[in-house]
Residue frames relative to the residue before (quaternion, step in Angstrom):
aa qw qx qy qz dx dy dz
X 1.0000 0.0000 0.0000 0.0000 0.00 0.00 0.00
X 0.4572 -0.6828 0.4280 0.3762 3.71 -0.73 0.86
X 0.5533 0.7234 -0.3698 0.1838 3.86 0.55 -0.28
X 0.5672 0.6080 -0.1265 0.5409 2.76 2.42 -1.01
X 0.5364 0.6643 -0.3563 0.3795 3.26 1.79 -0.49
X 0.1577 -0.7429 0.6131 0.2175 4.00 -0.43 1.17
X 0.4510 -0.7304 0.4628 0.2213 3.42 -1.49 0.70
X 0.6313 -0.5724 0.4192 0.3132 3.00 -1.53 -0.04
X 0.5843 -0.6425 0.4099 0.2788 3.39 -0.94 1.10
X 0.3299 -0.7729 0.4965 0.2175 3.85 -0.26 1.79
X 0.4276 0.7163 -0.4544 0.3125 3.30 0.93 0.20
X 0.5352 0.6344 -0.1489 0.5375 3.32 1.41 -1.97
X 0.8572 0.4230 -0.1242 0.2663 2.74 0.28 -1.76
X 0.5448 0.4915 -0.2716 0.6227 3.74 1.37 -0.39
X 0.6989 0.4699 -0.3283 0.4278 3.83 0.73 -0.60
X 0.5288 0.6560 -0.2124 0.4949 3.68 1.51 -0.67
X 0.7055 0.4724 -0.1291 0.5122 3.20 1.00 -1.80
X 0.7841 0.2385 -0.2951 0.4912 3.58 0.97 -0.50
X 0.2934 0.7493 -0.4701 0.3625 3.37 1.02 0.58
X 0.5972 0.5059 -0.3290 0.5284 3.50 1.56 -0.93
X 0.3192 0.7300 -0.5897 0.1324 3.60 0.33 -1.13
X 0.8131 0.3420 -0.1705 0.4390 3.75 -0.92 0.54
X 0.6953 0.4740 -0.3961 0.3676 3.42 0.89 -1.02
X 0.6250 -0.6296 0.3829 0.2576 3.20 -1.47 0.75
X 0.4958 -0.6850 0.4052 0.3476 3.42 -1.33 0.17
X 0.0411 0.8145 -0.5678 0.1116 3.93 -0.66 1.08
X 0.3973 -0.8335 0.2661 0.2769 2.93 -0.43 1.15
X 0.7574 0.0787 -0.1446 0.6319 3.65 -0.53 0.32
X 0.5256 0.5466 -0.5390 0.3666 3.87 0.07 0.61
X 0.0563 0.8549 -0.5155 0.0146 3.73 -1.61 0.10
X 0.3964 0.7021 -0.4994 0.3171 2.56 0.65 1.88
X 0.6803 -0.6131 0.2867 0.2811 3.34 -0.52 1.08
X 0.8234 0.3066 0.0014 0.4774 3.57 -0.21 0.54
X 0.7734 0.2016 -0.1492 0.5822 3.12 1.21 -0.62
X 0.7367 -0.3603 0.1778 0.5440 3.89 1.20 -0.53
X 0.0236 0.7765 -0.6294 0.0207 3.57 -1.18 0.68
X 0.3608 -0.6330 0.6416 0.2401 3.67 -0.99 -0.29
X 0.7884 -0.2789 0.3789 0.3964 3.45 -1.20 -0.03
X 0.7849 0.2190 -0.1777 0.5517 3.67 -0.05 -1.25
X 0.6959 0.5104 -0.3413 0.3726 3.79 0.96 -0.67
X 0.4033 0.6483 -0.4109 0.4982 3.63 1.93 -0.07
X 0.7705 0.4186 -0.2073 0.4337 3.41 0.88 -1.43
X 0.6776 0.4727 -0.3946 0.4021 3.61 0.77 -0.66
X 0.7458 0.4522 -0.3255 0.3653 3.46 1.03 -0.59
X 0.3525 0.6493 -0.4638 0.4889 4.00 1.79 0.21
X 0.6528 0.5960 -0.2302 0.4071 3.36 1.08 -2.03
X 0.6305 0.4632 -0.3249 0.5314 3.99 1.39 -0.63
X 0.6931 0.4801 -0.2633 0.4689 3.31 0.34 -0.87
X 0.8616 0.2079 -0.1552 0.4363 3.93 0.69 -0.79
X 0.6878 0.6342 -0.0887 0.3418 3.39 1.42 -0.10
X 0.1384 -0.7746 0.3337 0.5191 2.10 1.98 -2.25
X 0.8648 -0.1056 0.0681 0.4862 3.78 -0.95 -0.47
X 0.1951 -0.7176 0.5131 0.4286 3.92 -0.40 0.26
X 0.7005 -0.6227 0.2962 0.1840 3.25 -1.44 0.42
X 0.6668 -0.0639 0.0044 0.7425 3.09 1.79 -0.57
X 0.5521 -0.5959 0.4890 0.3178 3.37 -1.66 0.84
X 0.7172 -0.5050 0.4781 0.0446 3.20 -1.66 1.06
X 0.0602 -0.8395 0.5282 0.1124 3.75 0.10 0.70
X 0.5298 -0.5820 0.3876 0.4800 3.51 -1.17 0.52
X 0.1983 0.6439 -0.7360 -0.0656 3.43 -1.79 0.39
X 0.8107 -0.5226 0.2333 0.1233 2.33 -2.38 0.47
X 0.3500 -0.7054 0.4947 0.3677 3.70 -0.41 0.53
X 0.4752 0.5202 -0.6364 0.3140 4.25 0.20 0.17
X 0.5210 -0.6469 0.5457 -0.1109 2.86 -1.37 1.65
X 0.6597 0.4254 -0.2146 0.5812 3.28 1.42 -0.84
X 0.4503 0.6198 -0.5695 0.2981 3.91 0.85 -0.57
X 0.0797 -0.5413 0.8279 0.1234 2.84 -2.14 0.76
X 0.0723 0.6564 -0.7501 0.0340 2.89 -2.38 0.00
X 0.5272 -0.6418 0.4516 0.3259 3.65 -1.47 -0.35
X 0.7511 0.3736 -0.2288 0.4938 2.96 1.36 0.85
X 0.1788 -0.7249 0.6306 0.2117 4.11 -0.37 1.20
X 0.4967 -0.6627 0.5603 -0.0147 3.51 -0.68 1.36
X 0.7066 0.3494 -0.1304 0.6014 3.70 0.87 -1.07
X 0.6825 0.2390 -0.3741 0.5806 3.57 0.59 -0.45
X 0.5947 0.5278 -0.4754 0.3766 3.45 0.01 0.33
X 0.5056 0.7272 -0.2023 0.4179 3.11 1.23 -0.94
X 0.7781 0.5649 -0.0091 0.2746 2.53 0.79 -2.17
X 0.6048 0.5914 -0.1117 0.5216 2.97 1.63 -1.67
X 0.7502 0.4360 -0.3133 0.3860 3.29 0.54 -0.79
X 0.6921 0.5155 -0.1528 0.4817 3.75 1.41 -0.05
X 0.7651 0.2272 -0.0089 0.6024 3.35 1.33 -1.17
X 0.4539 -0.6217 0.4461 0.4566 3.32 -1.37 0.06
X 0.5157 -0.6245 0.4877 0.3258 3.57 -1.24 0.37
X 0.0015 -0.7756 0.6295 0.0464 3.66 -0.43 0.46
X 0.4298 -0.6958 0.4803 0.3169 3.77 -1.25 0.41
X 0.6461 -0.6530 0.3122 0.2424 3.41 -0.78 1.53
X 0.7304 0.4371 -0.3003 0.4304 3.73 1.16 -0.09
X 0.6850 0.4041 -0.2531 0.5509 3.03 1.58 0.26
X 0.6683 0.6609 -0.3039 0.1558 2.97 1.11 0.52
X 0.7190 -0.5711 0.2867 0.2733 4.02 -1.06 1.06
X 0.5649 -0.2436 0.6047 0.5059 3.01 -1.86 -0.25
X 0.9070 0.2743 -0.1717 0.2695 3.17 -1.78 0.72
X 0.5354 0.6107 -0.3317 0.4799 3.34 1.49 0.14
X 0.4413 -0.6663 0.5629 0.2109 3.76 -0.80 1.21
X 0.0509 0.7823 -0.6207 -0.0088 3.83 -0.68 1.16
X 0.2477 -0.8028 0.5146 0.1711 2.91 -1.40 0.89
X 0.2732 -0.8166 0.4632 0.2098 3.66 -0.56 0.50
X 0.3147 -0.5694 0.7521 0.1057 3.93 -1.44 0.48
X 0.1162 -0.7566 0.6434 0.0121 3.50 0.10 1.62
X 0.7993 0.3090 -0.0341 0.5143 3.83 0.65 0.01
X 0.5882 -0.6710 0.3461 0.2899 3.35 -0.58 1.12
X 0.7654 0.0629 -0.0798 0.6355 3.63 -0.39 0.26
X 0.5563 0.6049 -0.5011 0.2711 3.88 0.40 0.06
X 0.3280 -0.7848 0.2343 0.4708 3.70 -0.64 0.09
X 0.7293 -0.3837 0.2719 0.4970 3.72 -1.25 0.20
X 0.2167 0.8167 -0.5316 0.0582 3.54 -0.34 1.21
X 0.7287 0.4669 -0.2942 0.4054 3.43 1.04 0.49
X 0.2168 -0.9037 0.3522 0.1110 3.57 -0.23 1.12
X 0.1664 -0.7452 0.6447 -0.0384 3.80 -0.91 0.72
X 0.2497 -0.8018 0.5186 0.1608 3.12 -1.73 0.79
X 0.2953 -0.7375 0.4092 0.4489 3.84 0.05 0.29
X 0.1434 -0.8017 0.5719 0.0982 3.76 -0.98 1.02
X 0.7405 -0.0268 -0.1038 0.6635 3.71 1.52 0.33
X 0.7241 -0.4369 0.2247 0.4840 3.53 -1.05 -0.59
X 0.7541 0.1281 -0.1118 0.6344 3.70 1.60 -0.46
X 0.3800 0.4604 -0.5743 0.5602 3.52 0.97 1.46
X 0.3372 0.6191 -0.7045 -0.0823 2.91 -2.02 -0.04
X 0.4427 -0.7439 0.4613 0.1945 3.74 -1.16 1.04
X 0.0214 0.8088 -0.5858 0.0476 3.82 -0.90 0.71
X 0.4483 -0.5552 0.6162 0.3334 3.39 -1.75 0.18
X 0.3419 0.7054 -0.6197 0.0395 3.58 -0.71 0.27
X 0.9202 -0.2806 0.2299 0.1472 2.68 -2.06 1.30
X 0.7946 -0.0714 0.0010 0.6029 4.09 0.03 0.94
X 0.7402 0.4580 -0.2062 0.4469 3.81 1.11 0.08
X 0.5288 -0.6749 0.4626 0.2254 3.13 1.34 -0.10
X 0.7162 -0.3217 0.5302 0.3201 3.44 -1.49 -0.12
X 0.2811 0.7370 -0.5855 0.1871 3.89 0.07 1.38
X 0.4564 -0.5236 0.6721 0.2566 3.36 -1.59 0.76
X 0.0255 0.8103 -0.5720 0.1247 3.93 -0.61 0.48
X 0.4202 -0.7240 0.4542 0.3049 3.63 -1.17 0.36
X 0.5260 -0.6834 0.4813 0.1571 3.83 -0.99 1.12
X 0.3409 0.8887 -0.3045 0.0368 3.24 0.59 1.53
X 0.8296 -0.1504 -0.0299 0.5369 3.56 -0.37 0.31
X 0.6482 0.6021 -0.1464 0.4425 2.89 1.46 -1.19
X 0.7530 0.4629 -0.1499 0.4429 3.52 0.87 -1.12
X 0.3613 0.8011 -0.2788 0.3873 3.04 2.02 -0.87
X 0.6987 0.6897 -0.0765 0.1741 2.51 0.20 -1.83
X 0.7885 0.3671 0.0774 0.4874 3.02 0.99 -1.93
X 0.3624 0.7204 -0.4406 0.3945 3.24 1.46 0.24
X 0.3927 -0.7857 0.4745 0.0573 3.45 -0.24 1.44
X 0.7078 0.0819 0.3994 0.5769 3.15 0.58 -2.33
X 0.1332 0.7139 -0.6845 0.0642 3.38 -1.77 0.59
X 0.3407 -0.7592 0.5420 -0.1173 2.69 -0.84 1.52
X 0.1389 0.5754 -0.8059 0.0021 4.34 -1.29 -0.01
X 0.7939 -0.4568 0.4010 -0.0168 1.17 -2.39 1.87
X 0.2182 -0.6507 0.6881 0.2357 3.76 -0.66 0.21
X 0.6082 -0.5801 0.5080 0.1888 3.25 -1.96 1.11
X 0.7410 -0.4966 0.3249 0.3142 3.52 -1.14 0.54
């Protein structure tokens, strides 16, 4: 059962996440240094603190605005990490965001303090950035990293 799952130390886990800093933005890719996306920021922390991912990543779509009856990424998520509730979450916790009312949660973010958190976005690369009101907001989901 995942409840039994102990986590990874947000320490690790915030030191990993800024390990990217700089890398460029590419779309579905996730390699340090050379280019990642959003979910490829996270999958490649998830290597470094976790270890190997478990299964390979299919291509999807980058509309932000998509609905449906089903958050694909938090599912994802769930099935790997513990869930945690998005107002209580830490340094080191994997957030997802709902860039769009009713749309589903398709953009991903680590917390790097209480009003930091680090992301790939579009023309900017891999930035550390402040967690404001705005971004707040749109926290969907939050997730931690499970321990080796």
């Amino acid at each position: 059962m995942i409840a039994a799952v102990s986590t990874a130390d947000p320490v690790r886990v915030i030191a990993a996440a800024r390990s990217w800093l700089g890398t460029a933005y590419h779309d579905q890719a996730s390699l340090r240094g050379v280019g990642c996306d959003c979910l490829g920021l996270a999958r490649g922390v998830w290597r470094e603190v976790v270890g190997p991912e478990p299964f390979p990543i299919p291509p999807y779509s980058r509309d932000w605005g998509e609905t449906g009856p089903r958050e694909v990424l938090a599912d994802g998520a769930r099935a790997m990490m513990l869930e945690v509730d998005p107002s209580g979450a830490g340094s080191g916790a994997l957030v997802l965001f709902r860039m769009m009312p009713r749309a589903i949660a398709k953009h991903v973010g680590i917390l790097t303090g209480p009003d930091t958190f680090l992301h790939a976005y579009e023309r900017l690369g891999v930035i550390e950035e402040p967690l404001t009101p705005a971004w707040r907001r749109r926290i969907a989901f939050a997730f931690l990293f499970p321990a080796r």
